[in-house]
C-alpha positions in Angstrom: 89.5 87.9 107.2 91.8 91.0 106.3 89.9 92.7 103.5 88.9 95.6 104.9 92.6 96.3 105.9 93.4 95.7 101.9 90.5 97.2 100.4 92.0 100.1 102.6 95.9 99.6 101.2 94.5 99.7 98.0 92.3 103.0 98.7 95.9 104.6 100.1 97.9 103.4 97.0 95.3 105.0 94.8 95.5 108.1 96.6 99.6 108.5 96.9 100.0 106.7 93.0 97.1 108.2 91.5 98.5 107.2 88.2 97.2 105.3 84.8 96.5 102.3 85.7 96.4 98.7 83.7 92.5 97.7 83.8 92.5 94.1 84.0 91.3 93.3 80.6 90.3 90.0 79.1 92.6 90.1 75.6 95.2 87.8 75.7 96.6 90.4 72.4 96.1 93.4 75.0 98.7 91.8 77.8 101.2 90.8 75.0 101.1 94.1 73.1 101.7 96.2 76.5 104.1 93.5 78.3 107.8 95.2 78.0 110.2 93.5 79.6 113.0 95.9 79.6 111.3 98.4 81.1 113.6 100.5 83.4 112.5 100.4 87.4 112.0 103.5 88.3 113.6 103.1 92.2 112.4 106.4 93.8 108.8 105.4 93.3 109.4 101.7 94.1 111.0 102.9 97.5 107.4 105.0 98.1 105.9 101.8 97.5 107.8 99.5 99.8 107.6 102.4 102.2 103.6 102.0 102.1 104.2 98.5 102.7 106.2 98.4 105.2 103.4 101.4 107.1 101.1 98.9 106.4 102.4 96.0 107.5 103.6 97.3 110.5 99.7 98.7 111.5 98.2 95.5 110.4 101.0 93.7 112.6 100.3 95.4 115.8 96.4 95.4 115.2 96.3 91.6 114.6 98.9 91.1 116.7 97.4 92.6 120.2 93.9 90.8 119.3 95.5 87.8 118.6 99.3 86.7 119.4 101.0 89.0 122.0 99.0 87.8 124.9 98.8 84.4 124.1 101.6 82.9 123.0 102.7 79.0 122.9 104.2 76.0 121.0 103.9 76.3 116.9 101.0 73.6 116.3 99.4 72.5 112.6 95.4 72.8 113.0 92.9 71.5 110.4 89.7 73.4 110.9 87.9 72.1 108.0 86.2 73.9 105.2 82.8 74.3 104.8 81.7 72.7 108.1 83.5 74.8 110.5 81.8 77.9 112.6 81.9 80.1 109.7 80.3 77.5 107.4 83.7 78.2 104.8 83.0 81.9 104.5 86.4 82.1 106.2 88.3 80.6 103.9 86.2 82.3 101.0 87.6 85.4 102.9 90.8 84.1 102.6 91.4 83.7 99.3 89.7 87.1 98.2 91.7 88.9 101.1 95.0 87.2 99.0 93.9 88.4 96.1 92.8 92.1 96.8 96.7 92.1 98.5 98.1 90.6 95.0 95.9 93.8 93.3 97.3 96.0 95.7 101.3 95.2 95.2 100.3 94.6 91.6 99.4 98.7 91.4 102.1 99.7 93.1 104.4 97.5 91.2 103.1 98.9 88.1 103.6 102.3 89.6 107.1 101.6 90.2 107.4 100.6 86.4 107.8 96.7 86.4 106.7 94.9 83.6 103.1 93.3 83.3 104.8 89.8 83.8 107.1 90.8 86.9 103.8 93.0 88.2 101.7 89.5 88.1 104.3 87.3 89.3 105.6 89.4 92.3 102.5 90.4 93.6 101.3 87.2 93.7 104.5 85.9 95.5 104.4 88.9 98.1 100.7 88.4 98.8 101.5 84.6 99.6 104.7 85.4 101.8 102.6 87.6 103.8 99.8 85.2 104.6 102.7 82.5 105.3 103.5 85.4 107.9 100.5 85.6 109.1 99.2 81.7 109.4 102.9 81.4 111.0 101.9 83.6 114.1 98.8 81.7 114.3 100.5 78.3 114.6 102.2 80.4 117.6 98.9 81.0 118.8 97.2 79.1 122.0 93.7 79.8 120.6 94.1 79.0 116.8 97.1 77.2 115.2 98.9 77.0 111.8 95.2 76.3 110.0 96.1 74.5 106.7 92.8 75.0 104.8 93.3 78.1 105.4 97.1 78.9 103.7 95.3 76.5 100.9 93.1 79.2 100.8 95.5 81.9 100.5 97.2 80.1 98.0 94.4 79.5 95.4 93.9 83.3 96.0 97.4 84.5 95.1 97.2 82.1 92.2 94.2 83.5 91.0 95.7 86.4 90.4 98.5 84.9 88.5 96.2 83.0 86.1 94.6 85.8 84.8 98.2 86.8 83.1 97.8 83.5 81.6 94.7 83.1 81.1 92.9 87.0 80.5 89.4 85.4 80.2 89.4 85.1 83.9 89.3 88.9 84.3 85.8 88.2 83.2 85.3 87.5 86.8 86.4 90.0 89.1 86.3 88.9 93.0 84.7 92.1 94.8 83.3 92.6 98.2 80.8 94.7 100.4 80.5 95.9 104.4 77.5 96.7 105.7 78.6 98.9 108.5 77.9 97.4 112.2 77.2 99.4 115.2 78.6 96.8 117.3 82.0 96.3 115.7 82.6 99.8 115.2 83.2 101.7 118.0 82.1 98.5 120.0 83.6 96.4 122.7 87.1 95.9 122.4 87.0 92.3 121.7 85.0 92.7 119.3 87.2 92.4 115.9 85.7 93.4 112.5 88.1 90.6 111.0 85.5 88.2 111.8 82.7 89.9 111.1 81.4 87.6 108.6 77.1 88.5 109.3 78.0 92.2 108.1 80.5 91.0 105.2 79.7 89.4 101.9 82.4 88.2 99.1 81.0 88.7 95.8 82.2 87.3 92.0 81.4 89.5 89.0 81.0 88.4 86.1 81.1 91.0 82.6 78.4 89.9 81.0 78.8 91.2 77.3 82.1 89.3 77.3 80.7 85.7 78.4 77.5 85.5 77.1 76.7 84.2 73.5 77.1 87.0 70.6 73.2 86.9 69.9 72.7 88.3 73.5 76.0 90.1 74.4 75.1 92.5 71.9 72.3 93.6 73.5 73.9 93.4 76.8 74.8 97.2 78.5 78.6 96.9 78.5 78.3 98.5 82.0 76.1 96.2 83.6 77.8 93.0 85.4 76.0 90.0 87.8 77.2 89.0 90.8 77.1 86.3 92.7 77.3 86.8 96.5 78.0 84.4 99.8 76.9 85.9 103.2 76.0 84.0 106.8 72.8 84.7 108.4 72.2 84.3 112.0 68.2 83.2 112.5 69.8 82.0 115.5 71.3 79.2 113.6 74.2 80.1 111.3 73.2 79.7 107.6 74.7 80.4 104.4 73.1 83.5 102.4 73.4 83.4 98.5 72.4 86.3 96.4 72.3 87.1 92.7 72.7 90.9 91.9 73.1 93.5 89.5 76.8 94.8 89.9 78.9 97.6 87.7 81.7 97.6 85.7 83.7 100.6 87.0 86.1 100.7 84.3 82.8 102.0 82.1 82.0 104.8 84.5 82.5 108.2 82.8 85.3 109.5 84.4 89.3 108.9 83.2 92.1 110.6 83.9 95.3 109.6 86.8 92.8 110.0 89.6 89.4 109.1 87.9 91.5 105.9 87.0 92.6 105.3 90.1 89.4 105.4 91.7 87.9 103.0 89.0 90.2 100.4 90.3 89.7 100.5 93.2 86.0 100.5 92.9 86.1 97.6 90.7 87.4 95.5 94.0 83.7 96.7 95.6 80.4 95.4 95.2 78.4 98.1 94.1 74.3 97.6 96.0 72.3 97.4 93.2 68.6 95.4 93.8 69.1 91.4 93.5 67.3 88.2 94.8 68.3 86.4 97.5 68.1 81.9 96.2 69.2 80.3 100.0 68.4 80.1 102.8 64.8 81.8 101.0 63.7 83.7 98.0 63.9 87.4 98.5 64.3 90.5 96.4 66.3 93.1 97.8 66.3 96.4 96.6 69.9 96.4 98.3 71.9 93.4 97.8 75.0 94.8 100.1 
C-alpha cells in the first residue's frame, strides 16, 4: 500500500547519497569477499540518513495519518481480513510485502552510505522496515474503520525477511520484487478521498527473474544478460474485480551502460521498477500487450 511513498525515499536517497552502491548480486563468494565487519561508521553521513528518515517518516505520518487515524480514532482491536478473498482479492497483502521490502532497500542504501557492514546493512534494514510497519498496523488497530489486520503484519514480515534471505541465500537476488504505476487521472489531482494507497487497478507488483543466471547453461548462454521476465499481478475491474496476470519482458538495470556515483545510483533505483516492455496477459484472458505497465 505504501510503495509509491518508498519507491520515492529511495529516489531522494539516491539523489542526496549518490554514491557506489552494492548491486545485489547472486555470489554467495561476492558477499563474503566484500563483508567487513570492522568497518568504521562514518556518523556525519549516518546522521543525514536518519535525518531523511525521520523527514520521511514524519510526511508519511501526517499523510496516512489525516486519511486514516486522526479523525477516527477508537479502542485498539485485532482484525483478520483474510488473504486472497478479501476486496482486493490479496493484492493488498502482495503490496505489503513488496512495500516492506522496497523500505528494507531503502535503509539498506543509506546504511551502506553511512559505512555499515554488508551484514549490519541486511540485518538493520530489515529490522527498521518491520518496526515501522508494526507502527503503522498499530495505528490501524487504533482505527474505527480498519483494525490491527494480522495477515497483513504477516505480510510485512515475509517482506522484511525477504530481504534478509538474500544475505543468506544470494541466489534469491535472482528475483528482484519491482513494481509499476500507471498514472490515474482520478487519484491524482482527484477528490480528496481518493488515496493513491489503494489504488490497486492502476498498480501492479512485479517479480523479475535474471534469466542467464537460472536457466540451464545450454540456454543461459544464449540468453542477453540484459534481458529479465517478469511476472506481474494486477486487479481489473470489468465491473467485477478480477485478478490480472501478465508475463513480460523486463531489464536488468545494473547492465545499462552507464556507471559512475550517480549512474549507479539511478541503476538501483531503477532495478526496484518494472520497466514496460511488450508481454502477454494469461488471466482473466490471453492478450499481448505492447505495454505490460
Amino acid at each position: 500500500m505504501k510503495i509509491k511513498l518508498f519507491l520515492l525515499y529511495l529516489f531522494v536517497f539516491n539523489c542526496i547519497y549518490s554514491q557506489s552502491v552494492v548491486f545485489q548480486k547472486a555470489d554467495s563468494s561476492y558477499l563474503k569477499k566484500i563483508d567487513v565487519l570492522d568497518t568504521k561508521i562514518d556518523g556525519t553521513k549516518f546522521a543525514v540518513f536518519g535525518g531523511t528518515t525521520l523527514a520521511f517518516g514524519i510526511g508519511a505520518h501526517i499523510y496516512q495519518g489525516e486519511d486514516w487515524w486522526f479523525h477516527d480514532r477508537g479502542k485498539f482491536k485485532i482484525i483478520n481480513d483474510g488473504w486472497f478473498d478479501n476486496y482486493a482479492l490479496g493484492q493488498d497483502k502482495i503490496g505489503h510485502f513488496l512495500g516492506t521490502y522496497f523500505l528494507a532497500s531503502a535503509f539498506r542504501y543509506g546504511l551502506d552510505y553511512s559505512n555499515f557492514s554488508i551484514s549490519k546493512q541486511y540485518h538493520y534494514a530489515s529490522l527498521f522496515a518491520l518496526l515501522y510497519e508494526l507502527y503503522i498496523e498499530v495505528n490501524d488497530g487504533f482505527s474505527k474503520s480498519y483494525g490491527f489486520s494480522q495477515s497483513d503484519f504477516i505480510a510485512d514480515f515475509a517482506g522484511a525477511s525477504y530481504n534478509l534471505l538474500q544475505y543468506y541465500i544470494p541466489y534469491l537476488n535472482n528475483f528482484q520484487p519491482r513494481f509499476s504505476y500507471k498514472w490515474n487521472k482520478k487519484i491524482i489531482g482527484g477528490p480528496k478521498q481518493a488515496n493513491i494507497f489503494d489504488d490497486y487497478e492502476y498498480s501492479k507488483y512485479w517479480m523479475s527473474i535474471r534469466m542467464k543466471n537460472v536457466l540451464p547453461n545450454f540456454i543461459s548462454q544464449y540468453w542477453p544478460k540484459i534481458l529479465m521476465i517478469s511476472v506481474g499481478s494486477g486487479l481489473i475491474y470489468t465491473p467485477k474485480t478480477e485478478r490480472e496476470i501478465i508475463i513480460a519482458l523486463d531489464i536488468d538495470a545494473n547492465e545499462l551502460p552507464f556507471n559512475g556515483s550517480f549512474g549507479n545510483a539511478v541503476k538501483f533505483v531503477l532495478n526496484h521498477l518494472h520497466f514496460p516492455l511488450p508481454g502477454l496477459r494469461i488471466k482473466p484472458d490471453k492478450k499481448f500487450m505492447w505495454s505490460s505497465f
